[in-house]
N, C-alpha and C positions, 0 to 999 in steps of 0.2 A: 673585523675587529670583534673581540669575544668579551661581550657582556655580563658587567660580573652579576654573581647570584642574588646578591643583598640588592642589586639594582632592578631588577628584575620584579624583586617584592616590594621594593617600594615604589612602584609603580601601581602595581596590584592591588596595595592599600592606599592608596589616592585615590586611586577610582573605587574602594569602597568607601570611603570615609567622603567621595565629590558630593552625595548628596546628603550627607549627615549635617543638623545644626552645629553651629559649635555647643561645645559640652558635653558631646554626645560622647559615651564611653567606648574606646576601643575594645574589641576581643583581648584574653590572653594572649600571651606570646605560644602558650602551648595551643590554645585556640585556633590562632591562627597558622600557625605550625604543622599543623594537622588540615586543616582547610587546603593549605597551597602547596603542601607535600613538602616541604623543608625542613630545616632543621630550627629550632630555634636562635640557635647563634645568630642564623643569616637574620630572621626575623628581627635580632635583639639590634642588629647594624641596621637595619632598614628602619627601624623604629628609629634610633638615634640621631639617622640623618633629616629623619623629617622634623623630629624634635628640635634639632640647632638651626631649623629653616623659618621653626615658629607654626612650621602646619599642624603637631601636635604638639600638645605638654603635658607634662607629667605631673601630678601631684602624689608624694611617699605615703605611702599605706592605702592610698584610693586609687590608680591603676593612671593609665594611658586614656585621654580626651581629645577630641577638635578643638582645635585651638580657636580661638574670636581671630577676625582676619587682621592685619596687620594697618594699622593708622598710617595712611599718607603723611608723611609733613616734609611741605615744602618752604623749602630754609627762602625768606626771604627777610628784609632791616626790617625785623619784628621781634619784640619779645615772645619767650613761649606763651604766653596766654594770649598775645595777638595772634600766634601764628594759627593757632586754631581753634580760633572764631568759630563757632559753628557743631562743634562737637561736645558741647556738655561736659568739659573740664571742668574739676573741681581743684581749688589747690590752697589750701590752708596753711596759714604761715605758720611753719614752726618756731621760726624766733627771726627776729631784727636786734643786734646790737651791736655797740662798738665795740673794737676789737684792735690792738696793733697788729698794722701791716709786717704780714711775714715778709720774706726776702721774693720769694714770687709772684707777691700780690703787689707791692711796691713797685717791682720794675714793669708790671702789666699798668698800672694806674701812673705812675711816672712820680710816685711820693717816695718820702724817703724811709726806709725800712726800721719799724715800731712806731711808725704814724698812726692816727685815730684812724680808720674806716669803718664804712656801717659793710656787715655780715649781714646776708639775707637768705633765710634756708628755708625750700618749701618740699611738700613732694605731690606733684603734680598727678590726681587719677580723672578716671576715666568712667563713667556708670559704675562707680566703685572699686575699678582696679587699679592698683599703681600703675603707672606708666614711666615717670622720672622723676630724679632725685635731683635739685639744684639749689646751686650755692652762689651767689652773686657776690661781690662784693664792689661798692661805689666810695667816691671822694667823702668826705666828712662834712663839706660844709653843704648839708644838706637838714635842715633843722624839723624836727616834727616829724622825719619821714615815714614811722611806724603808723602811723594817724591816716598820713595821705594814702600810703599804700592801701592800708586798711580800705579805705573809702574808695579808692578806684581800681583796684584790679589788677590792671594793667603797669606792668614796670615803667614802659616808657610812655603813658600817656601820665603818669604822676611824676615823671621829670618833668617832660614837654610843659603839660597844664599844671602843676605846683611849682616849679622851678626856673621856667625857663630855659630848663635844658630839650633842645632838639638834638637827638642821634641824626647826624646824616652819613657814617660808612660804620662797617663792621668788618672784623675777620674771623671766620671761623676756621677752627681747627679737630677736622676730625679724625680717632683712632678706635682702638677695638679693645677690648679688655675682658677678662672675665670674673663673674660677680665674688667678691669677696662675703665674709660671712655679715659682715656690716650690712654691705650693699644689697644680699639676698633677702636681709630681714628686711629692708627697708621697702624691696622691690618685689616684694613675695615670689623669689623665683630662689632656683636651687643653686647652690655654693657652685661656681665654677661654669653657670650658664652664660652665653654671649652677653655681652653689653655694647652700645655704642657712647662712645665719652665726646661731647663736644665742647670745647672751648673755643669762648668766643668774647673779645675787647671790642667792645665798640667809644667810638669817639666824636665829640662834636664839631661843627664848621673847622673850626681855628684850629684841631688837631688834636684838643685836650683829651685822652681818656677818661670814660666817666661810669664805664662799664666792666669789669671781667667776670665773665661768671661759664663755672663749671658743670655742665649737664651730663648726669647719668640714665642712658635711655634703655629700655628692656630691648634686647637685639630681638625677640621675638614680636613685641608687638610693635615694630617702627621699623619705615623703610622711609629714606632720605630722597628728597630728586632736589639738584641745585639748578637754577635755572636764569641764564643773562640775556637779558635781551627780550623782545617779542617776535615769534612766530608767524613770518608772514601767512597768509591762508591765500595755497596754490591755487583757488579758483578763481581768486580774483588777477591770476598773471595772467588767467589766460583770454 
């Protein structure tokens, strides 16, 4: 089987770029062009594909970088700030308010369409960088909510402990999309770079929806693993 050219160099610059920091700047494309005897076209494809991989990014007018590696997150009945626990999220609320339920947020929450909902819009980073854009929206009769949020963080631990609401299933729904001029200002990445969109309704015992909210994740720094069940550990079968 005949291996094409651009593949070839981007293997080439993986292995230069395996023991570089992130940040670290790539070569030119004439650069490197010159270095591994091709043409820059191939270089300009080989670049491109590590780019949409998240191994490199690119910032306009400052060149070709290593990319920071990509954030595990493992979807479990957790809001985003529980899911990752551990890694120094920051996520400051851009706004909380009421709003009429559109026609999509109504049949997500099971109200009836231009009903009061509370809108909750953050954008979640990471040691300073964007990582996601989301948008929640919950039932109305949730009073003070702006306050509680405020004071605990965490989405569903300010139902659970201010409300009385416990989530106990969710469903998530995820697609792929790419970044609109909104979404790249928001997500500091380039117009038309991958995204992962998850939407996800979660609900309490009795079935009521009490959750929908719309996640925009940087396809470059996020990689998903879903996971049901526990793993037995083969040492102990035997």
């Amino acid at each position: 089987m005949r291996i094409p050219k651009y593949y070839t160099q981007k293997l080439r610059i993986l292995e230069l770029i395996s023991e570089a920091p992130a940040g670290s700047a790539l070569p030119t494309e004439r650069e490197l062009a010159e270095r591994f005897g091709t043409s820059r076209t191939t270089i300009r494809q080989a670049i491109g594909e590590l780019v949409a991989e998240g191994r490199l990014r690119r910032t306009q007018g400052s060149g070709t970088f290593v990319a920071e590696p990509p954030v595990l997150h493992v979807r479990q009945l957790t809001s985003f700030s529980d899911d990752l626990q551990g890694l120094t999220v920051e996520g400051p609320t851009l706004g909380i308010e009421r709003v009429p339920a559109e026609r999509e947020v109504a049949a997500a929450l099971g109200v009836s369409p231009g009903s009061a909902v509370h809108r909750i819009e953050r954008v979640r980073h990471h040691a300073g960088e964007p990582l996601a854009h989301e948008i929640a929206f919950l039932p109305d009769e949730l009073p003070g909510l702006a306050a509680e949020l405020e004071r605990r963080g965490s989405l569903y631990e300010t139902l659970d402990e201010g409300y009385g609401v416990r989530i106990s299933g969710a469903e998530d729904e995820i697609a792929t999309a790419l970044a609109t001029p909104a979404q790249a200002t928001v997500l500091g990445v380039e117009i038309g770079s991958p995204l992962l969109v998850v939407h996800r309704t979660a609900w309490e015992a009795s079935g009521r929806a009490v959750e929908w909210t719309t996640s925009v994740f940087r396809g470059d720094r996020f990689r998903f693993r879903a996971r049901s069940g526990e793993r037995p550990d083969p040492r102990h079968e035997r």
